[in-house]
N, C-alpha and C positions, 0 to 999 in steps of 0.2 A: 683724629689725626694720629698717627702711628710714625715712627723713626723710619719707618721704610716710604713713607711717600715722600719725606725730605729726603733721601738720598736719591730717589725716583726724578724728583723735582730738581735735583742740584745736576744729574745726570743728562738731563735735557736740557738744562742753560748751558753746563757747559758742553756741551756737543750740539746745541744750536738746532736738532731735528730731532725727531721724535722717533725717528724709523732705527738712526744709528745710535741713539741712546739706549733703544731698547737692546740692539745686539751687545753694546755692552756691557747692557746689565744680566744678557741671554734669556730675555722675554721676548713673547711676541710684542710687535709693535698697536694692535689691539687692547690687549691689559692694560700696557703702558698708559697711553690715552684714557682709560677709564680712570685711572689714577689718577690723572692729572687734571681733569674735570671733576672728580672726586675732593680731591685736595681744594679746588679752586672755590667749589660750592661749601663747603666747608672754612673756609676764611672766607666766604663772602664777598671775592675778587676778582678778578681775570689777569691770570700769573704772566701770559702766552700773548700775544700777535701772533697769528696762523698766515703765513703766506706760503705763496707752490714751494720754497728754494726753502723754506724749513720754519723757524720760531725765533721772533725775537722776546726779550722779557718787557714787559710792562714796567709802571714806576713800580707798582706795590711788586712785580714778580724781582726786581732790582733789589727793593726794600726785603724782600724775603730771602735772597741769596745772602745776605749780611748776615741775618738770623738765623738761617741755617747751618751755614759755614762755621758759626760760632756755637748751636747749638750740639752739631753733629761732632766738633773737636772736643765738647764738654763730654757729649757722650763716652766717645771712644777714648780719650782721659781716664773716664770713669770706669771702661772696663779695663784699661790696662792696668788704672789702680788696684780693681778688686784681683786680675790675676795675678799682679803682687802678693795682695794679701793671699791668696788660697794657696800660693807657694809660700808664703811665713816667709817674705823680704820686707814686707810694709806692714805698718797698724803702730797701733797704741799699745803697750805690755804695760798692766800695774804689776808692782813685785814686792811684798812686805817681807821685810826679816827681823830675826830677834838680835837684841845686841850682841848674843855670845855668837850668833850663827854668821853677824859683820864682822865678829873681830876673827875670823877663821880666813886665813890667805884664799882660800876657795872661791869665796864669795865675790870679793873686788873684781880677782881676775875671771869671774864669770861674766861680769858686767863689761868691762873692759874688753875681754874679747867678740861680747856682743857689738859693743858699740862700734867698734875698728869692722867689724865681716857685715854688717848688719845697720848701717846708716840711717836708712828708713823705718826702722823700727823705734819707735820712741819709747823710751826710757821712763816710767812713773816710778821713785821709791819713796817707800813710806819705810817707819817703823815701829812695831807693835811688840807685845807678848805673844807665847805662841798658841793659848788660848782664841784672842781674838783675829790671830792672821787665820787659822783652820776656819773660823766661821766666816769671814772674808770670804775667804777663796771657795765655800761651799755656796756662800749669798753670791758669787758673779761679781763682787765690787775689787776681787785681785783675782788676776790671774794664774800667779803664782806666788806659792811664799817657801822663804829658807829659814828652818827651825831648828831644832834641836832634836826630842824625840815629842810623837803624836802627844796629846793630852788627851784629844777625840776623835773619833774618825767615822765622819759626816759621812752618810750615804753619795754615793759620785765622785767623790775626791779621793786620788790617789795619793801614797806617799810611797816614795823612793827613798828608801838608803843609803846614800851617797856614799861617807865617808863615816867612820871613826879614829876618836882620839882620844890618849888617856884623861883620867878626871883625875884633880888635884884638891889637895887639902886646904884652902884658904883660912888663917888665924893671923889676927893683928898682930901687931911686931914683936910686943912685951909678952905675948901668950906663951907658959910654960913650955907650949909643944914645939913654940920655935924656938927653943935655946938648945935643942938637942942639936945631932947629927941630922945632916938634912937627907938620909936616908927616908926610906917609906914610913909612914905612923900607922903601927896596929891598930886596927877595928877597937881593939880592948880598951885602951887607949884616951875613944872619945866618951869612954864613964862618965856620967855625970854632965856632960857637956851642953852646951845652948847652941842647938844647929837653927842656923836660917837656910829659909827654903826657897827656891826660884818657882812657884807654881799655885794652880788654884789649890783651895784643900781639897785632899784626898784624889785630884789627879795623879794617875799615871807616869812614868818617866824617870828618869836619872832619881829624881829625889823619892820617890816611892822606893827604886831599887835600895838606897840608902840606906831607909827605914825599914825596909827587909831583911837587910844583910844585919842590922844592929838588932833587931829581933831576935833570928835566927842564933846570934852569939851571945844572946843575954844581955847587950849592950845598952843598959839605959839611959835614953837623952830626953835632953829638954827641947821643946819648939822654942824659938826666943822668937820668929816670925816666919812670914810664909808674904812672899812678895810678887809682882807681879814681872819682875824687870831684873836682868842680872847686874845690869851696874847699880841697881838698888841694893842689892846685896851684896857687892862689893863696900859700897859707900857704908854700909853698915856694919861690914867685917872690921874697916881699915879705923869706924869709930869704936870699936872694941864690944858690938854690943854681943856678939858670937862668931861660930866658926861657920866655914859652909864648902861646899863642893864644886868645882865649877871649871870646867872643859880648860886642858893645856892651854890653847891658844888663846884666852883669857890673861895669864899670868904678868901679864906687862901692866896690869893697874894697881894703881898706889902703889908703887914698888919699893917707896918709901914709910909705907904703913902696915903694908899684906906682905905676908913671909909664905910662899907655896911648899908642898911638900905631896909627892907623892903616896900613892896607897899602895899595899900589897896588891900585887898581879893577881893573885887566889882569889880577891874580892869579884874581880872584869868587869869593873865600875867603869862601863866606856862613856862615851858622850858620842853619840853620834849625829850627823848631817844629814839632812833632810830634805826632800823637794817638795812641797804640795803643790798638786794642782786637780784640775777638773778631770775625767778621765773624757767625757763628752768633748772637752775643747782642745785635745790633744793634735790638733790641728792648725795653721795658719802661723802667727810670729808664736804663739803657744806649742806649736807643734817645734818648729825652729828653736826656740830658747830652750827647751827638754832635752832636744838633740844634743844643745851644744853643749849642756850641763854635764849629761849621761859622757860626751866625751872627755871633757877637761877630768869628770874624775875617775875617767879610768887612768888616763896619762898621771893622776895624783896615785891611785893606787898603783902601778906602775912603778914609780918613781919610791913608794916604800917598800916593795919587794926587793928594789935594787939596795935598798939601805943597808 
């Protein structure tokens, strides 16, 4: 039994003959009829009472207008659902971000203008490292994540550039470097110093570039640690254990313990914003949430041109 003999079947109850059901469905009224004793032999019933003036329903053909009625609205539910989804109005969206990538104004009102345009798209947030959101989103268990910069870059999964922002010097209150002018602190400067790191070892990213740039100028530092989470490394900044680097829009933690300070321009120690997602599912609420990503940060880049 097939979706098309219920509608065959519901077409002949309600038009009561067989002859004017068929023209409404624009078959002949032959098919039709094979149908309908097709269907019948098939549930093992007799749906029809056949008299000259046309067809009444049987009890089981009564009992089957019930269940079809309700089947055929499940159905056609279910396809208007899925052409929701293949327009990206409806579905499930998981989304992971890293702490520094929530605490960026970006982020919220990307959600926020999903949820207002975007109703039926349900909302999943988690929040991870951006080690483990990249493999997420490469294993299919997130659909998208907002990070910082790549650590790895999984075959399929793309990443977008969104935004950049300056990176800032984070030292606990009492640290020599904060008693100065709170102008920029020279590279030369962090001699000697205990940097904590927001990353696995030896990834990629803002803290690699760090460790480059202190290379490059002879600058030698100490690891004091290497963590997974940047309010880990705040928490450890503001307990005095070292200093560390970590995206403007960070700046607002321990305000009472972390002193921020700018670096020299010359270094282009940025911190930048990130999308991952699949490049395969750039389609349906996936395809939608991209869109509206890609737009909100043009209207952010926009809006610092005008600055």
């Amino acid at each position: 039994m097939e979706i098309r003999h219920l509608r065959y079947f519901m077409a002949v109850a309600e038009a009561g003959h067989i002859t004017r059901a068929a023209e409404s469905l624009g078959i002949q009224q032959p098919p039709l009829s094979q149908q309908i004793k097709a269907l019948e032999s098939a549930l093992g019933v007799t749906l029809f009472r056949r008299h000259p003036k046309g067809v009444d329903l049987t009890d089981a053909g009564r009992q089957l207008r019930t269940e079809a009625a309700r089947l055929l609205g499940d159905f056609t539910a279910m396809q208007e659902r899925m052409l929701a989804f293949a327009q990206g109005h409806r579905g499930r969206l998981a989304i992971g971000f890293t702490s520094s990538a929530a605490a960026h104004a970006f982020t919220p009102e990307v959600l926020r203008v999903c949820r207002g345009r975007h109703p039926q798209i349900q909302l999943v947030i988690s929040e991870n490292n951006a080690a483990e959101i990249i493999e997420e989103v490469a294993a299919a268990r997130l659909h998208c994540g907002f990070l910082r910069a790549p650590v790895s870059r999984p075959p399929g999964v793309v990443f977008e550039r969104l935004l950049e922002e300056p990176s800032l010097l984070a030292m606990p209150l009492d640290h020599r470097l904060a008693r100065g002018k709170p102008g920029p602190v020279e590279l030369k400067e962090l001699q000697g110093e205990r940097l904590i790191l927001v990353r696995r070892p030896g990834a990629p990213g803002l803290y690699a570039d760090l460790l480059a740039a202190c290379e490059r100028h002879g600058v030698a530092v100490e690891l004091a640690a290497e963590v997974d989470r940047m309010m880990t490394n705040l928490n450890l900044v503001a307990a005095g254990v070292g200093l560390s680097v970590v995206p403007a829009s960070m700046q607002g933690a321990h305000p009472h313990a972390i002193v921020y300070r700018p670096l020299p321009a010359s270094m282009k120690l940025v911190a930048p914003l990130t999308l991952a997602y699949r490049g395969a599912d750039a389609d349906g609420p996936t395809g939608t949430f991209v869109a509206l990503v890609r737009e909100i940060a043009a209207q952010y880049r926009g809006r610092k041109r005008k600055q």
